[in-house]
C-alpha positions in Angstrom: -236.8 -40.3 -84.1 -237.3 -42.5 -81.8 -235.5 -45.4 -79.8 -236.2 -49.5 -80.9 -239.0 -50.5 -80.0 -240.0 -53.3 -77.5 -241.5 -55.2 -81.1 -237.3 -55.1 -82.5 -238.2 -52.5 -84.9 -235.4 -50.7 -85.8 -235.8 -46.8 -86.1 -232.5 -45.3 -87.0 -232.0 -43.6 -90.2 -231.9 -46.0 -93.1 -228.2 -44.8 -93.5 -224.9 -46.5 -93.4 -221.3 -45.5 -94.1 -218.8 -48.4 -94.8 -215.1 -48.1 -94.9 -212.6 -50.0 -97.6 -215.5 -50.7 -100.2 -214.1 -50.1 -103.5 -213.1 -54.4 -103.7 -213.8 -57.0 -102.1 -215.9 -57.6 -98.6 -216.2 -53.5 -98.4 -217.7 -53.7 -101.8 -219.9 -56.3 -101.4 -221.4 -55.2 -97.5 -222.0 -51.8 -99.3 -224.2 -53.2 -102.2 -225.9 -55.7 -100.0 -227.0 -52.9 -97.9 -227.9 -50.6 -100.8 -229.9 -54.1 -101.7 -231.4 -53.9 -97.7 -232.6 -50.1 -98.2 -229.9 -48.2 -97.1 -228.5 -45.4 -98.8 -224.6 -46.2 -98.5 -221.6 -43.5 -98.1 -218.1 -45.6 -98.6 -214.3 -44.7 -98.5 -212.3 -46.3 -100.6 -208.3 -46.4 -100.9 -206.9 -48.4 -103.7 -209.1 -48.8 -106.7 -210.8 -45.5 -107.7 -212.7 -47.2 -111.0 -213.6 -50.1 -108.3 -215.1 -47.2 -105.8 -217.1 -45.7 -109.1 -218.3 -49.5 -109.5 -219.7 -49.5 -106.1 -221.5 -46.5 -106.7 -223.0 -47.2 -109.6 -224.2 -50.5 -108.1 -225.9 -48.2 -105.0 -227.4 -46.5 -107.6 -229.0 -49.1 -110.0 -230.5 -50.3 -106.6 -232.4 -47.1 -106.2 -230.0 -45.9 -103.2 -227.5 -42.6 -103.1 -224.6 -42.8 -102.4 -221.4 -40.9 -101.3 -217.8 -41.4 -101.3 -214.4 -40.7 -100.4 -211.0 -41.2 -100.3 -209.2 -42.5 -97.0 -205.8 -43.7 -95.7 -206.4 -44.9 -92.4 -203.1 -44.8 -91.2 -203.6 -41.1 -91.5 -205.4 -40.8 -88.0 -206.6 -37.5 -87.8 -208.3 -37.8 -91.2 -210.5 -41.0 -90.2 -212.8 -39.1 -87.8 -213.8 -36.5 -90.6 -214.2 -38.6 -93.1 -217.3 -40.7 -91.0 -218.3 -37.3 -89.7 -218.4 -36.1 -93.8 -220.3 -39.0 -95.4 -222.6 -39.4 -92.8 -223.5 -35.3 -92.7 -223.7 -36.1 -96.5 -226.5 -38.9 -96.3 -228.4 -36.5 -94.0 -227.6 -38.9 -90.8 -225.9 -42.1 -89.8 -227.6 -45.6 -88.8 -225.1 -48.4 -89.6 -221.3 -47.8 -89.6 -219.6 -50.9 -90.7 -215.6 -50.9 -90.1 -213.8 -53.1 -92.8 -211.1 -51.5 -93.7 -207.5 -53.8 -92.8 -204.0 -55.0 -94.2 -202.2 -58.2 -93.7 -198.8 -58.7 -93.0 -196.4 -62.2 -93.3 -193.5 -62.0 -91.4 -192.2 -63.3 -88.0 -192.3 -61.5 -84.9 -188.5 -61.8 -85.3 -188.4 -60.1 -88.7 -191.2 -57.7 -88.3 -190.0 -54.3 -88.8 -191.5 -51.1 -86.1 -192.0 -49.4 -89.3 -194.3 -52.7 -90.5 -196.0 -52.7 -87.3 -197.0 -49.4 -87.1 -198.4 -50.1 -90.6 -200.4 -52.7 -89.8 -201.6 -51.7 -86.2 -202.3 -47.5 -87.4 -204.3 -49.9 -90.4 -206.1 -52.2 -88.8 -206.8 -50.7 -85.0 -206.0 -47.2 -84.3 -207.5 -46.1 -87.8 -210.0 -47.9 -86.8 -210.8 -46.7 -83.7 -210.5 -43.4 -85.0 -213.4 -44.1 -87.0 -215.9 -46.3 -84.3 -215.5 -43.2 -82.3 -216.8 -41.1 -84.6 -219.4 -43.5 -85.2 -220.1 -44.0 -82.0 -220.7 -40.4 -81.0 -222.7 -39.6 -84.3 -225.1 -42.5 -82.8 -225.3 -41.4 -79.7 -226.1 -37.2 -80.4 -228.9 -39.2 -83.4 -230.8 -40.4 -80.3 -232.4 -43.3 -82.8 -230.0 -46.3 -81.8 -228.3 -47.7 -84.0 -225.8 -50.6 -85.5 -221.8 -50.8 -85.4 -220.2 -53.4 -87.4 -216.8 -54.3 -87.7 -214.8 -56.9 -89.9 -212.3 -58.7 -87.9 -211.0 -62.7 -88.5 -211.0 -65.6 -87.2 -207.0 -64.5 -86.0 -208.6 -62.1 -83.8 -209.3 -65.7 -81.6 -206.9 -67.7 -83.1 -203.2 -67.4 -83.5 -201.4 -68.2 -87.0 -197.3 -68.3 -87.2 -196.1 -65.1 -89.0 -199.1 -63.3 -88.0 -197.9 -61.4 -84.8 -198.7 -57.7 -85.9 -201.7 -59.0 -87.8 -203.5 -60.8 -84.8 -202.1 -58.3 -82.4 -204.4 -55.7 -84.1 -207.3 -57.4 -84.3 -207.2 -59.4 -80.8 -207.2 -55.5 -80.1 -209.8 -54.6 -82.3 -212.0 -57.9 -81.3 -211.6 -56.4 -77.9 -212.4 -53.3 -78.4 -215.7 -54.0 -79.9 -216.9 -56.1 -76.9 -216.4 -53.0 -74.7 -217.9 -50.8 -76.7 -220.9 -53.4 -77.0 -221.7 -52.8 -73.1 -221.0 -49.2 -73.0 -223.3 -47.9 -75.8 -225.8 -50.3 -75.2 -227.8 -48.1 -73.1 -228.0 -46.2 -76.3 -229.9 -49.1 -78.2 -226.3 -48.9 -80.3 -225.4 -52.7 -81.2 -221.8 -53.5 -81.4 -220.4 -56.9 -83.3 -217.9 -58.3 -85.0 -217.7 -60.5 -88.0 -214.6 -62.5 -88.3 -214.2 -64.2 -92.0 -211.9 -67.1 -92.3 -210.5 -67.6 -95.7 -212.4 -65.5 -98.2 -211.6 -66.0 -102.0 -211.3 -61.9 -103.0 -208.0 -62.3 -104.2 -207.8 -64.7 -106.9 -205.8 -64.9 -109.7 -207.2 -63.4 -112.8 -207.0 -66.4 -114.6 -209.0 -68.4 -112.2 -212.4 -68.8 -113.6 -214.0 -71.4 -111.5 -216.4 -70.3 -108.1 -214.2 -70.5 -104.8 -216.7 -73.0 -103.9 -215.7 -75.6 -106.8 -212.0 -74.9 -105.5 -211.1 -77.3 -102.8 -210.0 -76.2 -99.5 -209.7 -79.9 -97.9 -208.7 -78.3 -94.3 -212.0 -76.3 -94.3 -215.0 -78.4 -92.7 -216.9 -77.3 -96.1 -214.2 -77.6 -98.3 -214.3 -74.4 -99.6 -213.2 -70.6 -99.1 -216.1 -68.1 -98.7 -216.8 -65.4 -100.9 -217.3 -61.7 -100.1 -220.7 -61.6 -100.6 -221.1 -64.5 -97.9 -219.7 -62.2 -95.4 -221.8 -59.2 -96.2 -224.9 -61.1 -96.0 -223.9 -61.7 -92.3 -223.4 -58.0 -92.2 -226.5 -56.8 -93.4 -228.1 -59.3 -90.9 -226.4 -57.8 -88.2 -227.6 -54.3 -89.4 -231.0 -55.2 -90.0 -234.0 -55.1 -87.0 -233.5 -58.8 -86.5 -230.1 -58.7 -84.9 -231.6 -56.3 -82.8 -231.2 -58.6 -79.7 -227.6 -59.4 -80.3 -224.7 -57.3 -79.6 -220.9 -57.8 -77.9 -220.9 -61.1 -80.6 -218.3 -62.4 -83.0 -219.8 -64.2 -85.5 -217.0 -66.9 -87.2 -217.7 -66.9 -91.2 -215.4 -69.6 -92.2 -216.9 -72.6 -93.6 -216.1 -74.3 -89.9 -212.2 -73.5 -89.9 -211.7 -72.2 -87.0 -212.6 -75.6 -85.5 -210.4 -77.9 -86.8 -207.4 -76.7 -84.6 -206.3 -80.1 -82.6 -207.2 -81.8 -85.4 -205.4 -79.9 -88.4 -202.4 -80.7 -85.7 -202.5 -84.3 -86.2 -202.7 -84.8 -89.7 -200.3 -81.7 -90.6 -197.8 -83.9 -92.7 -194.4 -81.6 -92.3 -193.0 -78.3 -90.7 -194.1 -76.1 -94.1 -196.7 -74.2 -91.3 -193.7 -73.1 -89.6 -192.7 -70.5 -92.5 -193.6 -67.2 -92.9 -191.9 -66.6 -96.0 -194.3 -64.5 -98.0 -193.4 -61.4 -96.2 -195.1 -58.3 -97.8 -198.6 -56.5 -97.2 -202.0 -57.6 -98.2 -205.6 -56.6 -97.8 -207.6 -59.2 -96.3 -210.3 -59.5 -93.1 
């Protein structure tokens, strides 16, 4: 196959492989780009009738799919696990990195074994798997897209958030070297950093996350999943094919409101980090 083309056609297989996509922003990039034309290979981690879901939704879209279980704190597994869903879809154009856990807790009460967690999680897992990525790219000859899910704390510190922000400052940076190194490749390499996105709502809550107000958001609202794939499939898609080493803020205009939010903060409640535990989130 060959290389893009000076009209931004894009000529790398119309294959992708996306990591975490049994809920939330993992399941919805995965169906949006079953919905763009690709056929879709997925790991998945916690919800095994959420990864069927996903599936089934690749496949009412008239794209195959393949799947997988992965733990990417398990290093040496990540690699393979790329290497077996993309040999699977008979090649690999788009790799999209989303997997990533959360931690709340102060840099004083953060544990090594809680760090290691959330770093292994959210960067060296994940490295593990651009790698792969990367290389598959490369040896395909065709160009290609990398994708990765970051946050708007990969810019912007948040109290409680030290292991959190230190792994994906890390991974933020990561991506914008791998953005000038593969680009010789036709590889494109970007991040997409979601602010607050509504995927973990109570069960009882049955109104949109746009009709929920979020008055310290600029739009007064969280995002939804399928917001943030849509930037995704963009970014995979032939025209993004001029943009690369990019971190694209999906936040409803958060991330802007620092000096302000400063001033009209009304107490010291920011200063607590007191819901320590895991989460899945961007």
């Amino acid at each position: 196959m060959e290389a893009p083309g000076h009209d931004g056609t894009a000529h790398y297989p119309r294959t992708a492989v996306v990591t975490g996509a049994d809920r939330g922003i993992g399941k919805a990039t995965a169906i949006a780009l079953a919905g763009a034309g690709f056929d879709v290979g997925f790991t998945w981690h916690d919800d095994e009738a959420g990864a069927a879901d996903t599936a089934m939704q690749i496949g009412e879209l008239g794209r195959r799919s393949a799947s997988l279980w992965l733990d990417t704190t398990d290093l040496p597994s990540c690699a393979p696990a790329v290497n077996t869903l993309a040999k699977e879809l008979g090649g690999l154009g788009v790799f999209v990195n989303n997997v990533g856990v959360g931690l709340t807790a102060s840099v004083l009460n953060t544990s090594l074994e809680d760090w290691r967690q959330i770093l292994d999680t959210n960067l060296n897992g994940a490295f593990m798997c651009l790698q792969e990525a990367a290389r598959l790219l490369v040896a395909g000859g065709s160009g290609g897209r990398i994708v990765a899910v970051t946050s708007v704390h990969a810019q912007q510190p948040r109290f409680g958030f030290g292991a959190y922000c230190a792994s994906k400052f890390g991974l933020d940076g990561l991506l914008r070297v791998m953005a000038v190194e593969l680009s010789g490749h036709g590889i494109t390499v970007n991040a997409v950093a979601p602010g607050e996105i509504a995927t973990h709502l109570h069960a009882t809550e049955t109104r949109h996350p746009h009709d929920i107000p979020r008055p310290g958001i600029p739009l007064g609202h969280a995002g939804t999943a399928a917001e943030i794939a849509a930037v995704i499939a963009f970014l995979a898609s032939p025209g993004a094919g001029y943009v690369t080493g990019a971190s694209w803020a999906v936040d409803g205009g958060m991330s802007q409101m620092g000096a302000q939010a400063s001033s009209l903060l009304p107490d010291d409640s920011w200063r607590q980090a007191s819901q320590r535990g895991t989460s899945n989130g961007p």
